[in-house]
TIMAR-382229 format. One line per 10 residues: number of its first residue (from 1); their letters; for each residue x, y, z of N, C-alpha, C. Coordinates in steps of 0.001 Angstrom, whole numbers, always signed. Atoms other than C-alpha are relative to their C-alpha. Example, Ala and Ser with C-alpha at 12.3 -4.5 7.8 and 13.67 -1.06 7.14 Angstrom:
<nodes>
1	as	+890 -1190 +0 +12300 -4500 +7800 +900 +1200 +0; -820 -1190 -60 +13670 -1060 +7140 -770 +1090 +730
</nodes>
This chain:
<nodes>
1	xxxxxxxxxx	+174 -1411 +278 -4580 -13189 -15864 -38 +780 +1306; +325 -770 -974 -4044 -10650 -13239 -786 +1217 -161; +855 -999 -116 -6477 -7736 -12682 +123 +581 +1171; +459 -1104 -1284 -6196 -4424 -10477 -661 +1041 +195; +1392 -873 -269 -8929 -3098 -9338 +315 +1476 +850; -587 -880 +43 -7957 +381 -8436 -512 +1555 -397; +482 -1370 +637 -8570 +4206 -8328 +1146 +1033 +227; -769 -1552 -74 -6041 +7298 -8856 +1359 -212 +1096; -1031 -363 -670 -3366 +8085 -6231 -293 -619 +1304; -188 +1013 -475 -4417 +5746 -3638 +360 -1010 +176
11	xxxxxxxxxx	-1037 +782 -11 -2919 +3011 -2258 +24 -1268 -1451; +102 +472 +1945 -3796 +1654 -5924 +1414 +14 -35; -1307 -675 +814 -771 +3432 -6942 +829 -1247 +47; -1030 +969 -162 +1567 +1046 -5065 -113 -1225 -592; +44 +1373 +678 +420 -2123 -6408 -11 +325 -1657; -66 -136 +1788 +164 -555 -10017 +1765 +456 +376; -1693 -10 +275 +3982 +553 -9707 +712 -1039 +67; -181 +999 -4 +4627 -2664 -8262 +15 -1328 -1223; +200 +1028 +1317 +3018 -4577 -11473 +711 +337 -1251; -886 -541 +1091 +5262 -2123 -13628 +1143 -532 +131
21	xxxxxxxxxx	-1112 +85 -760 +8259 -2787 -11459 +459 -2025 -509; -275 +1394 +293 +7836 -6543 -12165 -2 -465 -1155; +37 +810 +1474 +7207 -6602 -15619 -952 -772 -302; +1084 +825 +145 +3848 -8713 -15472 -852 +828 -887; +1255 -295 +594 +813 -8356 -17901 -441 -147 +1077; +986 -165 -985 -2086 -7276 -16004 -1355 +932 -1037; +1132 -754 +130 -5355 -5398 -16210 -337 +682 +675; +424 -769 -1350 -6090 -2310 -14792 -1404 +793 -355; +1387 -745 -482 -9689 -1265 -13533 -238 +838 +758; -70 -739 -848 -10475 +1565 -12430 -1532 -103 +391
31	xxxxxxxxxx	+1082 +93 -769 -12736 +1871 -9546 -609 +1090 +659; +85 -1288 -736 -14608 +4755 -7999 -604 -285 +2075; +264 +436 -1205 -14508 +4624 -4562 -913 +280 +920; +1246 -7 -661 -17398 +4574 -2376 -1269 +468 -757; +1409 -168 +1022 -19696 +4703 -5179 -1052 -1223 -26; +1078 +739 +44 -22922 +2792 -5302 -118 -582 -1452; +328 +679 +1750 -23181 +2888 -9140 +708 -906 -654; -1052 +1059 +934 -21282 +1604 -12000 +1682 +289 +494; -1289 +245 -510 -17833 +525 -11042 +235 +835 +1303; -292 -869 -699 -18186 +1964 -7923 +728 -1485 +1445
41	xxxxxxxxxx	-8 +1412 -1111 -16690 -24 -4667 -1324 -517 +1332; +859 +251 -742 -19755 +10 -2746 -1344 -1126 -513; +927 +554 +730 -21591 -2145 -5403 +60 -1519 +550; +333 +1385 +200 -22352 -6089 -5089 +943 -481 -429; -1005 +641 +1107 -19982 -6858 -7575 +1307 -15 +583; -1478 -226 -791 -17182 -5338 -6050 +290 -323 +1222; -610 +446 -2174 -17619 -6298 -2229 +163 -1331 -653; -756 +1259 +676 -17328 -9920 -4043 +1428 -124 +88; -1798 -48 +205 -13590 -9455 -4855 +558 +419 +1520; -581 -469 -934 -13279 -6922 -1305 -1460 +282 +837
51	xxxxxxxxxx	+1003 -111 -199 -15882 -7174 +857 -418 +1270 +1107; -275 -1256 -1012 -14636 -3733 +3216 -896 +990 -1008; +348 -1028 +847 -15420 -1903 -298 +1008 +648 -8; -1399 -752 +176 -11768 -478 -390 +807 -279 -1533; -1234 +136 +1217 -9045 -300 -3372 +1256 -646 +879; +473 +810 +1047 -6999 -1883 -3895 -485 -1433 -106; +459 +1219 +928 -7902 -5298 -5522 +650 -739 -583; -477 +350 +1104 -6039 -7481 -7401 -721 -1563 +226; +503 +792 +467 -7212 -10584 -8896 +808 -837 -843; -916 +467 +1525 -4808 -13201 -10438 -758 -1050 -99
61	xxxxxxxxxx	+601 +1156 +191 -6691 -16039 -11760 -1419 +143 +712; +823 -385 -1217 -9291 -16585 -8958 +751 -134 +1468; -305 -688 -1379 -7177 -15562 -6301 -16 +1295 -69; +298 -1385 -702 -8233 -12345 -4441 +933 +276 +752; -748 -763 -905 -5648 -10079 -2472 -864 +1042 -44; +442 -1583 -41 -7147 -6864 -1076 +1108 +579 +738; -928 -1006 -588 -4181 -5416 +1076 +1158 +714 +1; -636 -221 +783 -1968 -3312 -573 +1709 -650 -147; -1397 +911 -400 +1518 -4901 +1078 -267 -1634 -212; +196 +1724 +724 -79 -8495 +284 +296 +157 -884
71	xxxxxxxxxx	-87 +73 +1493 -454 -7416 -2913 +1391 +193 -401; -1682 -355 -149 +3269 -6112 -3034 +679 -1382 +82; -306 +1264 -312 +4244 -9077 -1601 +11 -1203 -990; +697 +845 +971 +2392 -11253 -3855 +727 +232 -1238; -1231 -54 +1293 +4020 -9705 -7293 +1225 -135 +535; -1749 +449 -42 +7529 -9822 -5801 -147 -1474 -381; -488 +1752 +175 +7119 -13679 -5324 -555 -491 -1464; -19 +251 +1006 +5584 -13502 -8881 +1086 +127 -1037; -847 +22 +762 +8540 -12668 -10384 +1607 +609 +822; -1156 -306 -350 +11540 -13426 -8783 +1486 +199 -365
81	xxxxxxxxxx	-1528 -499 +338 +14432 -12816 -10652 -22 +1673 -192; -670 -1164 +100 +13731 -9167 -10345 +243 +457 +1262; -1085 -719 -1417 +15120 -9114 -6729 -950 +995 +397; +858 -1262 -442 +11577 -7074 -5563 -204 -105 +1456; -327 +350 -1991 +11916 -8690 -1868 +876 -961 +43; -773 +1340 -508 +14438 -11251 -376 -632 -843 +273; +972 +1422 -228 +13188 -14592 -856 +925 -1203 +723; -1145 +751 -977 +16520 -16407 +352 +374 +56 +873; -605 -529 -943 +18087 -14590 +2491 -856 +483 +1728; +743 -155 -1194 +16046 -14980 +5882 -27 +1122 +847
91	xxxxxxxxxx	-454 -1182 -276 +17843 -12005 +7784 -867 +814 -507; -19 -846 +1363 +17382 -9789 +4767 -1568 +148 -100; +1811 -285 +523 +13301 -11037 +4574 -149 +575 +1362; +785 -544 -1270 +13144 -10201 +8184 +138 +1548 +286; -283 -1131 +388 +14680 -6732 +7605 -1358 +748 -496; +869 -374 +811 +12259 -6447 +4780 -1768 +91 +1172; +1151 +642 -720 +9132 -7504 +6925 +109 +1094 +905; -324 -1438 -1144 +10379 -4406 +9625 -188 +1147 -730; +153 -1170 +813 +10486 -2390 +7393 -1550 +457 -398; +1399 -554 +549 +7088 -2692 +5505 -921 -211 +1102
101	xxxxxxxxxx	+1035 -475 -1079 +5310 -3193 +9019 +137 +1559 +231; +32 -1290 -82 +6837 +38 +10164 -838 +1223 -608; +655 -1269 +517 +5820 +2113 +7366 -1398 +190 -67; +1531 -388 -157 +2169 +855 +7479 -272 +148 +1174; +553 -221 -1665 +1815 +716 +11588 +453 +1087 +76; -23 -1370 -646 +3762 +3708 +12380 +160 +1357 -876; -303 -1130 +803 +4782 +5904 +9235 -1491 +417 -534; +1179 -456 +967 +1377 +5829 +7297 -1459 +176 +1597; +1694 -468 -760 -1324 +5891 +10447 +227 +972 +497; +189 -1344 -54 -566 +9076 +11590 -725 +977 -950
111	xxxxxxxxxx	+189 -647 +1379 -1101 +10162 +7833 -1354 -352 -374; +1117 +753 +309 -4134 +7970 +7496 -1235 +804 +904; +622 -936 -1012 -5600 +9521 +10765 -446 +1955 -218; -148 -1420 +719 -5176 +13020 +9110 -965 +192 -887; +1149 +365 +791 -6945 +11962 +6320 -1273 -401 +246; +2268 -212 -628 -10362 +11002 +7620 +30 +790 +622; +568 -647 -718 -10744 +13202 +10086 +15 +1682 -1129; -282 -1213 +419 -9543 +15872 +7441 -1687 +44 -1245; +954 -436 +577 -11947 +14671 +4733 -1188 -984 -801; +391 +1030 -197 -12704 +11046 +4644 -1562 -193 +229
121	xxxxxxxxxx	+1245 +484 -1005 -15282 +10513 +7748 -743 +1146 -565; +1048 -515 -1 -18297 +12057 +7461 +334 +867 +1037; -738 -1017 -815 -18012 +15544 +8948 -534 -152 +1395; +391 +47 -1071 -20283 +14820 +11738 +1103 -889 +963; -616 +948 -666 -17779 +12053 +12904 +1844 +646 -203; -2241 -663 -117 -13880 +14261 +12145 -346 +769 +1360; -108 -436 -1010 -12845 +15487 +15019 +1611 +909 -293; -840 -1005 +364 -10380 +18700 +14415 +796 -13 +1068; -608 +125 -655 -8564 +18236 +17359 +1620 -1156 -49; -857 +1500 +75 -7206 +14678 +16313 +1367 +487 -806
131	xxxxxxxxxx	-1124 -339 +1092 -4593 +16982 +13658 +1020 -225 +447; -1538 -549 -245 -2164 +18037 +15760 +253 -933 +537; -696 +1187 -956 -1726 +14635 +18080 +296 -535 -1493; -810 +587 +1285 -1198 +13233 +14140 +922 +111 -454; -1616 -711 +70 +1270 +15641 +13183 +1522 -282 +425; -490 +723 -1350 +2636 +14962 +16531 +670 -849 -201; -178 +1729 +91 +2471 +11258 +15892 +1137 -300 -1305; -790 +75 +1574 +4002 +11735 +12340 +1258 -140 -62; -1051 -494 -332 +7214 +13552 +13391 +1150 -922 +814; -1516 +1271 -60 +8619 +10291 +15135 +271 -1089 -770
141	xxxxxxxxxx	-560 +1112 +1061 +8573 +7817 +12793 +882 +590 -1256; -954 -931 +641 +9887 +10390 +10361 +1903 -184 +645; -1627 +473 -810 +12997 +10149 +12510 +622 -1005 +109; -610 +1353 -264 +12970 +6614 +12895 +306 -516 -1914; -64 +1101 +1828 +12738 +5991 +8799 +1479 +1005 -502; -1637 -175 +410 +15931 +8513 +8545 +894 -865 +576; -881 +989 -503 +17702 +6268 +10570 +362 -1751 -901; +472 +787 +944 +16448 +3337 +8174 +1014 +80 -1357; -206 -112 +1512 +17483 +4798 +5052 +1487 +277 +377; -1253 -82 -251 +20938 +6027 +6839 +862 +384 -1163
151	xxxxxxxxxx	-816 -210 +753 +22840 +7432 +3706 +380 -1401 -930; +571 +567 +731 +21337 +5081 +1128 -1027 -415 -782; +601 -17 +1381 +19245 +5021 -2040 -1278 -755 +256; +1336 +1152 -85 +17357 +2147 -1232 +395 -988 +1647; -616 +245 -1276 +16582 +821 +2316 +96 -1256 +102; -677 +1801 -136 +17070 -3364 +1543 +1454 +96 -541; -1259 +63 +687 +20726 -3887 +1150 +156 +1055 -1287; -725 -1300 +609 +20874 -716 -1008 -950 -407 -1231; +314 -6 +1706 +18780 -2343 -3842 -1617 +174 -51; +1396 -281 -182 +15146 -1421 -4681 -833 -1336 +220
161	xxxxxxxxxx	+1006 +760 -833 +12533 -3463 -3194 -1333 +195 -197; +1159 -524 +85 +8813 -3160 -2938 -13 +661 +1464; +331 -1454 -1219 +9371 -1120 +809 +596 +998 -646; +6 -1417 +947 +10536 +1267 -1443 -872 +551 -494; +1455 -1289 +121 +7360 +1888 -2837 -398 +174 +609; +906 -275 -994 +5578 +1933 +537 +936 +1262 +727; -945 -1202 -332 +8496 +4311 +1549 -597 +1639 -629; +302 -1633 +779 +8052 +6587 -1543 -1532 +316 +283; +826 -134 +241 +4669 +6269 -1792 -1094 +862 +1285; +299 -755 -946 +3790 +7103 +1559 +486 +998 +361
</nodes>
């Protein structure tokens, strides 16, 4: 049985599109994030499964993934005849593997950086200055992921993938 533990439009999302994308039964829990109470991620229960207290979660059996590109990862190789990463083609995985580092090292931490300091961290700890070096920071990988996608649909050999959702999603 898989289970994803999960809240709203965070990086939830991607691993729930992902579990659509593949066609797997699953279970989805929603989680409130940095909550103490019931279903919250700061509880006992939940640092069990993730012990940061983050989304998402998934749970197949008793294996634990917490990181949303594991988890990605993880359903592709659950169901491979729907072609959701290159499992043969070595090249092609190493492509893939550039790709979904990129978008989490350089496309999404600029964006990430934005986000706490915007409304995340605790206000005593944002620092309003950090925006514009983000912005900043944002504006070249932006450049480098048009180059990526180059006048094509989808950036693995043209066919959708799971760096497609870390693409869209981010």
């Amino acid at each position: 049985m898989i289970t994803l533990f999960g809240s709203g439009q965070s990086r939830s999302f991607r691993a729930l599109w992902a579990l659509e994308e593949a066609g797997l039964d699953y279970d989805y829990q929603p989680v409130r994030i940095g909550r103490r109470g019931a279903n919250g991620t700061q509880t006992e229960k939940y640092k069990q499964l993730n012990s940061q207290g983050k989304v998402p979660s998934l749970k197949h059996d008793d294996h634990v993934i917490n990181e949303s590109t594991a988890i990605l990862n993880y359903i592709a190789a659950l169901s491979p005849d729907r072609q959701l990463m290159p499992l043969k083609d070595i090249k092609q995985r190493a492509y893939y593997d550039e790709i979904c580092s990129f978008v989490i090292t350089e496309l999404e931490q600029p964006l990430w950086t934005n986000t706490k300091h915007s409304f995340v961290l605790p206000k005593e700890h944002r620092i309003a200055e950090v925006l514009e070096t983000a912005h900043w920071e944002f504006s070249k990988p932006v450049h480098a992921l048009e180059a990526y996608l180059n006048d094509v649909d989808f950036v693995i050999n043209n066919t959708f993938t799971m760096a497609d959702i870390l693409i869209a999603h981010t």
